[in-house]
C-alpha positions, -999 to 999 in steps of 0.1 A, spaced: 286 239 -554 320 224 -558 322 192 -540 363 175 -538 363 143 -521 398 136 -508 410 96 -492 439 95 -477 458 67 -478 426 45 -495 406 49 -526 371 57 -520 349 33 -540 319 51 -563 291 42 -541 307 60 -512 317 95 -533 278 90 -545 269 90 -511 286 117 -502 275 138 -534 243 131 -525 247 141 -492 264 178 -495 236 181 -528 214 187 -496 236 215 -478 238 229 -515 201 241 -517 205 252 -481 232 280 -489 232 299 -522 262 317 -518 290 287 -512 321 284 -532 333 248 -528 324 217 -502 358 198 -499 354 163 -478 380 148 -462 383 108 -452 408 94 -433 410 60 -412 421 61 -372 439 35 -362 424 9 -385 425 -20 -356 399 1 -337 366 6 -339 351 42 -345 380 44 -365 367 62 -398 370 103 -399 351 124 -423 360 162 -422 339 185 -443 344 224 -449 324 245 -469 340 279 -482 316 307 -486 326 342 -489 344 354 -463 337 324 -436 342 284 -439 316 260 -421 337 233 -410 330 198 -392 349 164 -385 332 137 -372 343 100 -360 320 74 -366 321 32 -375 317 38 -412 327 66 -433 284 71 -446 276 73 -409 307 98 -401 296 123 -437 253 118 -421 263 132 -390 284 159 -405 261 174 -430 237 176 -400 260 197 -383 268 219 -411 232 226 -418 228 238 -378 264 261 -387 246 271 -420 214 283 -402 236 302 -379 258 315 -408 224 323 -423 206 343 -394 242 364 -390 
């Protein structure tokens, strides 16, 4: 599968896309028929806390699983997203 990672307004360093490669490489041998994974980070607010936003969408043919999730870092905001997806996937799955 595909995987874009998109920053806006900040450059994502390479640890964090390798995290996040690593991370969909999971959802990837869950679903055999996805197109493309496209991750989306953006900052909220930066003076807050729980300010970092990960949005992930998977395209598959003729659906897209698709999450966002807030969180203090942008590892912790991806974690809990690919464990979401893999709920939608089951579900997408069992359809």
């Amino acid at each position: 599968m595909n995987t874009t990672i998109n920053s806006v307004k900040f450059r994502a360093d390479e640890k964090l896309e390798k995290f996040i490669q690593d991370k969909v490489a999971k959802l990837d041998r869950m679903i055999d028929n996805a197109v493309r994974c496209e991750v989306t980070l953006k900052v909220d607010k930066p003076e807050s806390d729980n300010n970092k936003i990960a949005e992930l969408r998977i395209i598959v043919p003729g659906k897209d699983l698709f999450v966002t999730k807030q969180a203090d870092t942008f590892e912790q905001a991806v974690a809990d997203g690919v464990d979401t997806l893999k709920v939608q996937i089951e579900k997408y799955k069992n359809a």
